[in-house]
Every structure is written in structure tokens, then in C-alpha cells.
KOLRO-838650 format. One record per residue (C-alpha): residue number from 1; x, z, y. Coordinates in pm, whole numbers, plus 32768, in hexadecimal, padded with zeros to 4 digits. Each point is the difference from the previous one (the first is absolute). Example, Ala and Ser with C-alpha at 12.3 -4.5 7.8 and 13.67 -1.06 7.14 Angstrom:
2
@n=1, east=84CE, up=830C, north=7E3E
@n=2, east=8089, up=7FBE, north=8158
***
This chain:
373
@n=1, east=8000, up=8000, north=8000
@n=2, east=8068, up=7FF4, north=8185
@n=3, east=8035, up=8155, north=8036
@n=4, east=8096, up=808A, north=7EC7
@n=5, east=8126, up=80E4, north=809D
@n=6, east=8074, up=801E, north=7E72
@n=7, east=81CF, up=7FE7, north=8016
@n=8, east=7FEE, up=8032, north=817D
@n=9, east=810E, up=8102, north=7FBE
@n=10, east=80B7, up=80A4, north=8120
@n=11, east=8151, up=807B, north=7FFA
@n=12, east=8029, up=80B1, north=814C
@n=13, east=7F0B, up=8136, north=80B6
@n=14, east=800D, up=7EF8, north=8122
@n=15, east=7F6A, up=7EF0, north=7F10
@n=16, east=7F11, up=80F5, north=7F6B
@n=17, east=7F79, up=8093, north=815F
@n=18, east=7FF2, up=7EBB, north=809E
@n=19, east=7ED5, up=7FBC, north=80EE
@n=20, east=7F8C, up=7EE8, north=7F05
@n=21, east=8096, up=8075, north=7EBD
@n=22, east=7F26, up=7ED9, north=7F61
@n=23, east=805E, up=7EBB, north=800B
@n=24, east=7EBF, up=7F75, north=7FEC
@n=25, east=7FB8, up=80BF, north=8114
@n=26, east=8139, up=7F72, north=80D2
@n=27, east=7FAE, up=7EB5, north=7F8B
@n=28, east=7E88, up=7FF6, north=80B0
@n=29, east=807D, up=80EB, north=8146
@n=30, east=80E2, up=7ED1, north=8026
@n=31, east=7F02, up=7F0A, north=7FC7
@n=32, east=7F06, up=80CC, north=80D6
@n=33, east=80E9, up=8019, north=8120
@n=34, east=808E, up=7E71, north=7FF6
@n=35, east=7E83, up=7FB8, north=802A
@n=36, east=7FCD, up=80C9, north=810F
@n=37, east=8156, up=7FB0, north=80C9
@n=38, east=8040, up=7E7A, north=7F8C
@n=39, east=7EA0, up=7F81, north=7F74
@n=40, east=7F25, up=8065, north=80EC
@n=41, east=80AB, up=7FB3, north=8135
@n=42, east=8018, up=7E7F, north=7F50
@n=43, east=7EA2, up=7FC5, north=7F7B
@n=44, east=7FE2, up=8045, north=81BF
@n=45, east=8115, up=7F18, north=8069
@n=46, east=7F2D, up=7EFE, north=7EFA
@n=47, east=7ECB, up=8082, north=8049
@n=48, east=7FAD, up=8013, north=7EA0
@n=49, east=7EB0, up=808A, north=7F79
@n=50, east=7FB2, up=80EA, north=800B
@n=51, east=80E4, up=805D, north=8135
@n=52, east=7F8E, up=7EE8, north=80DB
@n=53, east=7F7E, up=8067, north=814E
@n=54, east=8076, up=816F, north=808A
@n=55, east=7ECD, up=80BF, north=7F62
@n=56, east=8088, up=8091, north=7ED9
@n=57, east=8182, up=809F, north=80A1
@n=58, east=7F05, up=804A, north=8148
@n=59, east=7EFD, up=80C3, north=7F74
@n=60, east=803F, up=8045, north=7E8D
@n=61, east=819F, up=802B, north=7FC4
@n=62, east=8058, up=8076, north=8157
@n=63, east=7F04, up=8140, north=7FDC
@n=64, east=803F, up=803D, north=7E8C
@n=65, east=8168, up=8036, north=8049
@n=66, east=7FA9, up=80E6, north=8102
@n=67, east=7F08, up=80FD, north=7F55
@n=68, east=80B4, up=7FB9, north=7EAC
@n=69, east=8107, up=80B5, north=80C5
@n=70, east=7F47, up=8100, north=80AE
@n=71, east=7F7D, up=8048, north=7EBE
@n=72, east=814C, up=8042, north=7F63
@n=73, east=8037, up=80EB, north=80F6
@n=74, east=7ED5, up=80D5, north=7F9D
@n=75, east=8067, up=7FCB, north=7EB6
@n=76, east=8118, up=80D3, north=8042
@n=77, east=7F17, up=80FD, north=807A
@n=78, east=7EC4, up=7FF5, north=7F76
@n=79, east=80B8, up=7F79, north=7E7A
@n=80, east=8114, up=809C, north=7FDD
@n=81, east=8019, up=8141, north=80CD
@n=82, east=7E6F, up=8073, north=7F9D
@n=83, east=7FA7, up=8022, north=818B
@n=84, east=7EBA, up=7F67, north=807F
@n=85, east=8003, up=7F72, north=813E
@n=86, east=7F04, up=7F78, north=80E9
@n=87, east=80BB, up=7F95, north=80FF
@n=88, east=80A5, up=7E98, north=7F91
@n=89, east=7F5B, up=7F60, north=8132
@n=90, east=809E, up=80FA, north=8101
@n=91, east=8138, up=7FCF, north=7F9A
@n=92, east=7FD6, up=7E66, north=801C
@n=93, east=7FAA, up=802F, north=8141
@n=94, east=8145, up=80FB, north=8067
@n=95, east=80D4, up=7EF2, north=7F6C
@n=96, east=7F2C, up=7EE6, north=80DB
@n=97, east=801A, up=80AF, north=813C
@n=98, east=8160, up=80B3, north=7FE1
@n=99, east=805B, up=7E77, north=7F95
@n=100, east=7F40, up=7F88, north=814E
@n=101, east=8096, up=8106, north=80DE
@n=102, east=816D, up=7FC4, north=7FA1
@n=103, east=7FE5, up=7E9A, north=800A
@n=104, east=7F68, up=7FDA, north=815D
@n=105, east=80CB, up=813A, north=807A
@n=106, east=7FDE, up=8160, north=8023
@n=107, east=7FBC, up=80C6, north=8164
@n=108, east=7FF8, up=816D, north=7FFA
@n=109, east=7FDD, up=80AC, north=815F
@n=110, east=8041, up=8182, north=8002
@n=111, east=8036, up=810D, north=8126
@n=112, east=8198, up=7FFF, north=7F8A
@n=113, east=8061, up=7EBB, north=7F92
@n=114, east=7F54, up=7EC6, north=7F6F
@n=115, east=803B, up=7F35, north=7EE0
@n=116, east=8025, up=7E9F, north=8017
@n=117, east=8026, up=7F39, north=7EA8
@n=118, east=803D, up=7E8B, north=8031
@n=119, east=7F2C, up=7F2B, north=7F27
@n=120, east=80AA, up=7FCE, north=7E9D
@n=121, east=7FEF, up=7EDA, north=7EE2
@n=122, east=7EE1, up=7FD4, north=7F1E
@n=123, east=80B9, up=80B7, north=7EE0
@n=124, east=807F, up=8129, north=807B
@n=125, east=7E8E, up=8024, north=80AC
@n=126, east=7F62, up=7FC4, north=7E73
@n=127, east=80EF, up=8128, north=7FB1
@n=128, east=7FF0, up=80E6, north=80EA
@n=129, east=7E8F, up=7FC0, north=801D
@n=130, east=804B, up=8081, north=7E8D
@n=131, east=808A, up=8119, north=802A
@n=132, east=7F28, up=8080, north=812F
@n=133, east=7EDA, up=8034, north=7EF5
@n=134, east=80E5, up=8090, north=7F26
@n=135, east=8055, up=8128, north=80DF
@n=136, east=7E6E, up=8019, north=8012
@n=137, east=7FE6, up=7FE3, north=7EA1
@n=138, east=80E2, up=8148, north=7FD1
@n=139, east=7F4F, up=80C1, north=8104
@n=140, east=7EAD, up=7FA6, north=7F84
@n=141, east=809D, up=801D, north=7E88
@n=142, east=807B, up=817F, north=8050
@n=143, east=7E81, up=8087, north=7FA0
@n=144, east=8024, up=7F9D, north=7EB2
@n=145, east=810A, up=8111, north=7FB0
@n=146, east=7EBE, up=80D9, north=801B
@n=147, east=7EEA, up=7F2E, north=7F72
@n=148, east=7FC7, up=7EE7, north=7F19
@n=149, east=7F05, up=7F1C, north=7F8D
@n=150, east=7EA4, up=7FA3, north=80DF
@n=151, east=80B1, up=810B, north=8115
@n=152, east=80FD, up=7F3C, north=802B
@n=153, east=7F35, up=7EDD, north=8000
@n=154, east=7F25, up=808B, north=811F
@n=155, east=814D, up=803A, north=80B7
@n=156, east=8090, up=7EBD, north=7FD9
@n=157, east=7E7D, up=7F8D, north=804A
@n=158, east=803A, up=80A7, north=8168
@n=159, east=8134, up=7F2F, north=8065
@n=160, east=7F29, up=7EDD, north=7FB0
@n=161, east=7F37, up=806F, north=8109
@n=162, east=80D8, up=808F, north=8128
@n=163, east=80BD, up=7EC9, north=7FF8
@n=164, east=7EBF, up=7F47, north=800F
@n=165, east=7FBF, up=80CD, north=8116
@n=166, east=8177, up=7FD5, north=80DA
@n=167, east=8034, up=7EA2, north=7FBF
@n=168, east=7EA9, up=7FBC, north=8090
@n=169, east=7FE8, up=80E1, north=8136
@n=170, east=8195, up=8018, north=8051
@n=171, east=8048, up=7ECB, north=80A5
@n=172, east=8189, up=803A, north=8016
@n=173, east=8014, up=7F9D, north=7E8B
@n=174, east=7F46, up=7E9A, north=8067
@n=175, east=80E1, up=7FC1, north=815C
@n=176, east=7ECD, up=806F, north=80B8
@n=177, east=7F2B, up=7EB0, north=7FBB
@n=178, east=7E93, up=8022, north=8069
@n=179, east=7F56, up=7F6A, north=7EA4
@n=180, east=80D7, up=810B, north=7F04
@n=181, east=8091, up=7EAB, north=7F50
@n=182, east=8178, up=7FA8, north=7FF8
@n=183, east=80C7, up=7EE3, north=7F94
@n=184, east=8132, up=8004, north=7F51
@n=185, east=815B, up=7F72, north=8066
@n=186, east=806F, up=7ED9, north=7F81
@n=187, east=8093, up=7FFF, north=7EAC
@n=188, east=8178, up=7FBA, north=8036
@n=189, east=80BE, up=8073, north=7EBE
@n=190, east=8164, up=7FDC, north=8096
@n=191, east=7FD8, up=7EC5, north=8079
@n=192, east=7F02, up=7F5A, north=7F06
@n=193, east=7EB3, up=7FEF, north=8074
@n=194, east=7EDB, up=803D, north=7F1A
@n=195, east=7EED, up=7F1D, north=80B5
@n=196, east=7F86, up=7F54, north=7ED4
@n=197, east=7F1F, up=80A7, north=7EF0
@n=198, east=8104, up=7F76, north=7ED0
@n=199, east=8120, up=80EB, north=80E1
@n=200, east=7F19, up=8128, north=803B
@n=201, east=7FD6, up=8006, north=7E8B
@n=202, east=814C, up=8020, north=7FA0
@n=203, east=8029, up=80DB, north=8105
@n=204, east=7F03, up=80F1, north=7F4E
@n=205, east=8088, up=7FBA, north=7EBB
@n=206, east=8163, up=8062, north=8037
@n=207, east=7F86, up=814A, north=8074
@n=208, east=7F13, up=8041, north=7EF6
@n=209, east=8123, up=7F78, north=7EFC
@n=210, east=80DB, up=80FF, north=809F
@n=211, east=7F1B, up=8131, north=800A
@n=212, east=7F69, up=7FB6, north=7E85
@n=213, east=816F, up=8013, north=7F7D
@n=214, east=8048, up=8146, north=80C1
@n=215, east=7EA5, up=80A7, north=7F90
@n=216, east=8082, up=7FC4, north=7E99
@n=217, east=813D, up=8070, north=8038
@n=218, east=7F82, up=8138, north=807E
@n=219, east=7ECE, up=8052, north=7F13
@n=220, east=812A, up=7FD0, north=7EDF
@n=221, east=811C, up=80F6, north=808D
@n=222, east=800A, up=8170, north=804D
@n=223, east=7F21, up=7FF3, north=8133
@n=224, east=7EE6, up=7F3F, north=7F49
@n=225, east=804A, up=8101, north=7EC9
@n=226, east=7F83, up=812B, north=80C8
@n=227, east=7EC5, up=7F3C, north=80AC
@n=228, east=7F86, up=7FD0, north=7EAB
@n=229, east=8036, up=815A, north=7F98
@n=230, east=7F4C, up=808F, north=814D
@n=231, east=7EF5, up=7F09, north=7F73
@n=232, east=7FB0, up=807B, north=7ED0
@n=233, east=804C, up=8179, north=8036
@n=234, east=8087, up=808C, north=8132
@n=235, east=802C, up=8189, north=7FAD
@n=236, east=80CE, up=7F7E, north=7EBF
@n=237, east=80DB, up=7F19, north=80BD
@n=238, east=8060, up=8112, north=80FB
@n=239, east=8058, up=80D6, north=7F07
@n=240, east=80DD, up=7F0D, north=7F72
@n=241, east=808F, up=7FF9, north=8172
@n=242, east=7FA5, up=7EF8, north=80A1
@n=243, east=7F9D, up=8029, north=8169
@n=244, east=7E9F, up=7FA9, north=803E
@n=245, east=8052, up=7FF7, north=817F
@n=246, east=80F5, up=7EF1, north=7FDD
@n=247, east=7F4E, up=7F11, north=7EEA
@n=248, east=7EC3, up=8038, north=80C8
@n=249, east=8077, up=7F9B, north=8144
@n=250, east=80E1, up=7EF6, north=7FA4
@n=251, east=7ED7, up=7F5C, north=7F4F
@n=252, east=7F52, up=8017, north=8105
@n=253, east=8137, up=7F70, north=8116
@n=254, east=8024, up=7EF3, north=7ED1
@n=255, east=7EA2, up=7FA7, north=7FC4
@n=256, east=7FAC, up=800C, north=8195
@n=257, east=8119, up=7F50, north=808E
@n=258, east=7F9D, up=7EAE, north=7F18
@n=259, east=7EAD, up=8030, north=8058
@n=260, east=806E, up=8001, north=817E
@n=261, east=80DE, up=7E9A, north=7FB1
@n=262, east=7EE1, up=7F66, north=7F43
@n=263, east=7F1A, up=8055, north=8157
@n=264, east=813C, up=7F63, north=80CF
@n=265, east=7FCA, up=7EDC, north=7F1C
@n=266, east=7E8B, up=7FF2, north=7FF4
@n=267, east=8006, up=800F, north=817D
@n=268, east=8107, up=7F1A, north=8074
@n=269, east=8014, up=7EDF, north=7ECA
@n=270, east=7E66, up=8009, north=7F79
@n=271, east=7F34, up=8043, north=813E
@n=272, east=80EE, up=7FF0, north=814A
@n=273, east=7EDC, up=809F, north=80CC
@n=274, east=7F79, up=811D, north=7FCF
@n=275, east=7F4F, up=8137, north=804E
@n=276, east=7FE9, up=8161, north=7F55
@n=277, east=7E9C, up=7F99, north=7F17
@n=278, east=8101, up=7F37, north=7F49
@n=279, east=8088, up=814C, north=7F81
@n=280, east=7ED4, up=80E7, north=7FB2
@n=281, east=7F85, up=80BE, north=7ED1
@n=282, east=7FAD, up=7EBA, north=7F51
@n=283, east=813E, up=7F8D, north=7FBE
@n=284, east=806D, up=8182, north=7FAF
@n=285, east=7EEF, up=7FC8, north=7EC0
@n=286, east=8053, up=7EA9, north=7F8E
@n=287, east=8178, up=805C, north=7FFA
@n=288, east=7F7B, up=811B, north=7F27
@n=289, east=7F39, up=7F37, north=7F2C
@n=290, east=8123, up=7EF2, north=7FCB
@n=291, east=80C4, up=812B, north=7F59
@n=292, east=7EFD, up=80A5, north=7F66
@n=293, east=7F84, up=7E9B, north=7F72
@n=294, east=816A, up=7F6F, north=7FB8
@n=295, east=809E, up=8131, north=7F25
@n=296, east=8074, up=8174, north=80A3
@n=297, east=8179, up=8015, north=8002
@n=298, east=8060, up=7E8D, north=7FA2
@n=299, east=8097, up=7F18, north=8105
@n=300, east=7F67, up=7ECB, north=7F44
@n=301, east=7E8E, up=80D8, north=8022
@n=302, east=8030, up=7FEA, north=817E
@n=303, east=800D, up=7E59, north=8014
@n=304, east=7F08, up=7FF5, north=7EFF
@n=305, east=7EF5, up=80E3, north=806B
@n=306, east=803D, up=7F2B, north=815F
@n=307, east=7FC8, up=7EBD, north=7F84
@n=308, east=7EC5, up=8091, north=7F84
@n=309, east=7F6F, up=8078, north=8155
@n=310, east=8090, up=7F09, north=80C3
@n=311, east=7FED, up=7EA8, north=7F1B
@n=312, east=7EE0, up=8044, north=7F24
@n=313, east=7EE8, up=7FFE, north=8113
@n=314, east=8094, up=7EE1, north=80DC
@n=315, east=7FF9, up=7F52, north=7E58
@n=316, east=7EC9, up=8060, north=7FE5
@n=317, east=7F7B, up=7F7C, north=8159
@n=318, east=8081, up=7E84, north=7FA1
@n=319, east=7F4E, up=800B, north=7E94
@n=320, east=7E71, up=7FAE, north=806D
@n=321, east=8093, up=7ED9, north=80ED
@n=322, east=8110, up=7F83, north=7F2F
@n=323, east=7ECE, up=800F, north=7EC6
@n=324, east=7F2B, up=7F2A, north=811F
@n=325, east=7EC9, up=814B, north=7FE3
@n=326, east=7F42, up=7FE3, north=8133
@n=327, east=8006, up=8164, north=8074
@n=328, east=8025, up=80B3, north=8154
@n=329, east=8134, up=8081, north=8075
@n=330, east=7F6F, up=816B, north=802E
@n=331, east=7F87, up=7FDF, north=7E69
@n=332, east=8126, up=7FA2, north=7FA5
@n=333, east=80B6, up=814A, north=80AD
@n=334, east=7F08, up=80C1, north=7F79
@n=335, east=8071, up=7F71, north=7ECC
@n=336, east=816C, up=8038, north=8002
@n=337, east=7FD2, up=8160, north=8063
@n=338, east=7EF5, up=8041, north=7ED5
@n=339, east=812F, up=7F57, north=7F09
@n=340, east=80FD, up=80BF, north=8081
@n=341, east=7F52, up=810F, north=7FF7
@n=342, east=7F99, up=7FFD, north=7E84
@n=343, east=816E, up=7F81, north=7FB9
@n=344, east=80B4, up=8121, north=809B
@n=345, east=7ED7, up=80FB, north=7F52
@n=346, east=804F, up=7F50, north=7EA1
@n=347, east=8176, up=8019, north=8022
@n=348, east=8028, up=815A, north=8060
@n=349, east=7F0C, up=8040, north=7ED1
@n=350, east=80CC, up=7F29, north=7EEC
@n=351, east=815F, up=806D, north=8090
@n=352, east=802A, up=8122, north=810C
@n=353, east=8136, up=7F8B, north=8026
@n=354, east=7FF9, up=7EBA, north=80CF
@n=355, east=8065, up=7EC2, north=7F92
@n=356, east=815C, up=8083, north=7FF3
@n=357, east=7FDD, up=80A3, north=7EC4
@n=358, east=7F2B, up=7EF6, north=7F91
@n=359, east=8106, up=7F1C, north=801C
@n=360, east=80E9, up=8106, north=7F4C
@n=361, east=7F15, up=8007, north=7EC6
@n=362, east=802F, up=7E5F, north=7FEF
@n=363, east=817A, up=8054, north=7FDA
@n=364, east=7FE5, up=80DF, north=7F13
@n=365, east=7F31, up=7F2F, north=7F1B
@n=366, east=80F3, up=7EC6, north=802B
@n=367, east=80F6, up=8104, north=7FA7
@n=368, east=7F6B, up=805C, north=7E98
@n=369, east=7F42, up=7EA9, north=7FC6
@n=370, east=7FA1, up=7F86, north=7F07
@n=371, east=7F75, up=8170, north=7FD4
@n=372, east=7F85, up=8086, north=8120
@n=373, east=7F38, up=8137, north=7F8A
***
């Protein structure tokens, strides 16, 4: 069979603890990324079906990449470290304005002095935007050295809302502009210029590429080691001595600060305008879904359970015209929401576990075929 990983024998710890220890695996991550970087910026160049015309990088890859990423982040949290958060969508929007701010400039007045911060390149604004909402994230993380659970979901809950609240009624964080809607700067990556959607797409996919890789990385060494063991018993792994202040937190400054680049990104490369709505509660729930639905504390569960929210519904949409069923457009919506609906119901019913562990299973029958039982 294709995955039989029968005489893969590995003579070093380095070859046994590789990220990919399987080289089937290796094989399709290759595969899987060649598509992404060479084939699909080619079938574009040609437009090829089913890349011709700017629909499918514009509204379909583009914001995958994004909240595939975004929901890494609260993979990290939510997966892997066992704390429920609320507050995906605040965070998106620290990493959109911090971005906005220290790409157009930053002006301080105070009584002593007043800081002046010239505006800076696209990148370091992504980052820093970054790492803005991860110094929220540990502030707003610090409560859950004291509670767990729906507390700390209500607490998380309430950053969703004050930030909700600032971004809308402080005007400093939106350069004063009467409507509450900003712009971002133009996308100069050191000198290349990401005007086309083909550019702003690889754009996205080098930094999801990036952040994936480091996720894994992490959920496999020491620092992932303790997240999991807060996860599944916290007074146990303290007593084995690790530090619940430090795994917590740094889950949390982890988890946050890709949260606040995947709002940079959402911001600057998918809309270009926009105002704080784009960052409310809703998005806080369907990054929670795309976790919950894509596997808990699996990397692959997080671009999974996106493509479900995100692709699904826009398949759906296209089946009743592309079948030629004369129905209206507010049927059909109905319609998509009723089937994802009963989809998402039936899943979590035949496998709590997202499609990650579904996919799992697969493996593990190609592994012992022809007796799977």
C-alpha cells in the first residue's frame, strides 16, 4: 500500500524525532507545498481552470490562509494548552491596529516628553502588530492562574468586548478619521510590491508556511510537553514541577501574538479597509468552531476545520446554479446554513474529535490493511 512505513528504520534520535519521521508524510508535505508555491501561482500566469479570473486567490485562498492561521494560533491555546478563550477576534484586531499604527506612524503627546515613531515597513508593522496582542494576551491570560474552564472563557469573552468598545470610540487608534474606517499602507515587502492578488497570496502563504512549521516545532519539544500536561491535569503536572505560570502565559503570548499577525494580514492583504465590525464576536466563534470542528491539539485540525467554515458554504452556494435549480438566492442561504448545520451536528456526533483524528483513523487502517479491524 502507499503508506506502509514497514523498514523505515532510523539510525539516529535526530532521524527518529524528526518533524516528519514518515516518509510518506515528507513525500505529500512536499507535494502539498510545490502546489501551493509553484502550481498555483502557474495555473494564474496561464489562467488555467479553475484559477482563471481573480475569484478563487481573492476570496477563497487569500482568507483561508489567514484564519487557517489564526486558527493555529488558538490551537496552541485552546488544543494544546486546555484554555478556552473567547477572545480570537480581539486579538485580530490588536494585531490590525498595532499593524496600522506603526505603519502610518506613531504620535504620543505627554506633559514630559513625546514620542514620535516614524512610519516603518510592512513587515516589521505585521510583527510588531504581533507582538502588541501578545503583551495583551499575557495580561488578559494572567486570570487563568486562578480559574479555568467557562471562567476563563467569560474573561477572555470581556476583552472581546472592551476592545470592541476602544477601537470604536478612541479615535487615536484610527488617525482621528471621522467614519471609524482606515486604510492600510501599501504593501512594500522590501522593495517588492504585492499589488496583484497572485503576490498577496504568496505573501500570506509564506507566513502561514512559516508559523505552521514553528507551531509544530513547539507542540513537539519541552514547551509544547508541559501545555499538554496543563491540559489534561494541571495539579499533577505542577507537582511534577512544571510552572503553571510560565506554560500558561507563554501559551497565551504564543497563541495571541499569531492571532495579532493573522489580523495584520486579514487587515492589510484580504480587506485593505476596514473598520472595527470586521473584528467582533463573530469571528471570535468561527475561529472557535474551525478548531473545535478541525481536531483539538493538531496543527493539520486547524486548516481543516477552516476549509470547512470558510470553503464549504461558498461550495455549497455554487451547487443549485452550477445544477441549473431555479431557486432564490435567499433559499439557497437558507440552505447552506441548514447543511452546514446538520454536517457539523453529525460530525461532532460520529467523531468528537474533528476531522483531524478522522483523518488519523484512515492512516491507521492503510497502516494494517488488508486487516483493518
Amino acid at each position: 500500500m502507499l503508506y506502509r512505513e514497514t523498514g523505515q528504520f532510523k539510525t539516529s534520535y535526530a532521524a527518529d524525532m524528526a518533524i516528519f519521521p514518515i516518509r510518506q508524510d515528507r513525500i505529500a508535505l512536499w507535494v502539498l507545498l510545490a502546489v501551493a508555491f509553484i502550481g498555483v501561482p502557474v495555473l494564474d500566469v496561464y489562467q488555467i481552470w479553475p484559477l482563471r479570473g481573480e475569484y478563487l486567490i481573492r476570496a477563497i485562498l487569500i482568507p483561508f490562509l489567514i484564519l487557517a492561521l489564526a486558527a493555529v494560533g488558538l490551537n496552541i491555546l485552546t488544543g494544546y494548552c486546555g484554555q478556552l478563550s473567547l477572545g480570537s477576534g480581539a486579538f485580530m484586531a490588536i494585531g490590525a491596529y498595532s499593524a496600522y499604527k506603526f505603519g502610518t506612524g506613531v504620535h504620543i503627546p505627554m506633559e514630559i516628553f513625546t514620542i514620535n515613531i516614524p512610519p516603518l515597513p510592512v513587515l516589521p508593522s505585521i510583527l510588531l502588530g504581533g507582538l502588541m496582542a501578545a503583551i495583551v494576551g499575557i495580561l488578559f491570560g494572567i486570570p487563568s492562574l486562578r480559574i479555568k474552564g467557562l471562567y476563563l472563557a467569560v474573561a477572555t469573552l470581556a476583552a472581546q468586548f472592551f476592545f470592541d468598545w476602544l477601537f470604536i470610540r478612541v479615535k487615536w487608534f484610527t488617525n482621528y478619521t471621522s467614519s471609524g474606517s482606515v486604510t492600510a499602507p501599501e504593501l512594500n515587502f522590501f522593495g517588492f510590491h504585492a499589488d496583484k492578488p497572485i503576490e498577496k497570496y504568496l505573501v500570506c502563504l509564506v507566513f502561514v508556511t512559516v508559523f505552521a512549521l514553528m507551531a509544530k516545532n513547539l507542540a513537539r519539544g519541552n514547551i509544547g510537553r508541559q501545555w499538554m500536561a496543563i491540559r489534561d491535569m494541571d495539579i499533577a503536572a505542577e507537582l511534577m514541577g512544571i510552572r503553571p505560570l510560565y506554560a500558561k502565559l507563554s501559551a497565551f503570548a504564543i497563541s495571541s501574538f499569531m492571532i495579532g499577525v493573522a489580523g495584520a494580514l486579514w487587515a492589510f492583504i484580504y480587506l485593505g479597509s476596514w473598520e472595527p465590525l470586521a473584528f467582533n464576536i463573530d469571528r471570535s466563534f468561527q475561529l472557535l468552531f474551525m478548531v473545535i470542528i478541525g481536531g483539538l491539539g493538531s496543527i493539520l485540525g486547524s486548516f481543516l476545520g477552516a476549509a470547512f467554515i470558510l470553503v464549504l458554504p461558498i461550495l455549497l452556494d455554487q451547487v443549485p446554479h452550477a445544477m441549473g435549480i431555479p431557486i432564490s438566492v435567499e433559499t439557497v442561504s437558507l440552505l447552506v446554513f441548514i447543511v452546514t448545520g446538520s454536517l457539523i451536528c453529525w460530525l461532532l456526533i460520529v467523531e468528537p474529535h474533528g476531522f483531524a483524528r478522522l483523518w488519523s483513523t484512515a492512516k491507521e487502517k492503510l497502516r494494517l490493511w488488508p486487516y483493518p479491524y
